[in-house]
C-alpha positions, 0 to 999 in steps of 0.5 A: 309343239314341243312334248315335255314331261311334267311332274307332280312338282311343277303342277303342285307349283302350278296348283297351289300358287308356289313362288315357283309356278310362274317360272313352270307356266312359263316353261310350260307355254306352248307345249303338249304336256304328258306325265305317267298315269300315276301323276293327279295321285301324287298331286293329291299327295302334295294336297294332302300335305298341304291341308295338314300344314295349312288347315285354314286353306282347306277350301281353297287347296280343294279347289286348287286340286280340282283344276288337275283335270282341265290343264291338258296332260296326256297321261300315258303308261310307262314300262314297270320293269324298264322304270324298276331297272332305271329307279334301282341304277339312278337311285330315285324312288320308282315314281321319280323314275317313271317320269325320267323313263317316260322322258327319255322315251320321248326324248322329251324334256322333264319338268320338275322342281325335284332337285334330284330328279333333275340331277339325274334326268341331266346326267342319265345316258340315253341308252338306257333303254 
């Protein structure tokens, strides 16, 4: 089974019934998911955004966020100071880093709705690390 990164957009996609979703369950299938440790912070990010936006949805995006745990991601540490030297050349924040780090380190491919990020995880040199 192919290993491939997923962050916290598709999983948001995923999650909360974006238009987007079916697409990264597609891309998902048959796949050994991994993401860096800090991903259910940032999908709980996304909720929290939501229920803000959508106060009539509160229970059901709840419920959406509890299903995190069941979907089968490896979550895994990255290197902080290879992550830092990677976000710093690449110009993405450190947590779009740590997912194009972790990528790269198994030469995985990254799963994201930011268009940024994958901008960049499609242009960034191998030898990084």
């Amino acid at each position: 089974m192919p290993v491939k990164v997923v962050d916290a957009s598709a999983i948001g996609a995923l999650l909360f019934g974006e238009p987007e979703g079916r697409e990264i369950a597609s891309r998902l299938r048959e796949s050994d998911l991994v993401a860096p440790t800090l991903l259910p912070f940032e999908v709980a990010s996304i909720c929290v955004k939501k229920l803000k936006r959508h106060v009539e949805l509160h229970d059901k995006l709840l419920g959406a966020l509890r299903l995190l745990p069941r979907l089968s991601i490896r979550r895994l540490d990255v290197d902080i100071q290879d992550v830092t030297r990677l976000a710093e050349r690449s110009r993405l924040c450190a947590y779009d880093a740590s997912y194009l780090w972790l990528a790269k380190s198994l030469n995985a491919e990254l799963v994201t709705l930011d268009r940024a990020l994958d901008l960049v995880a499609r242009s960034e040199p191998p030898s990084w690390i």
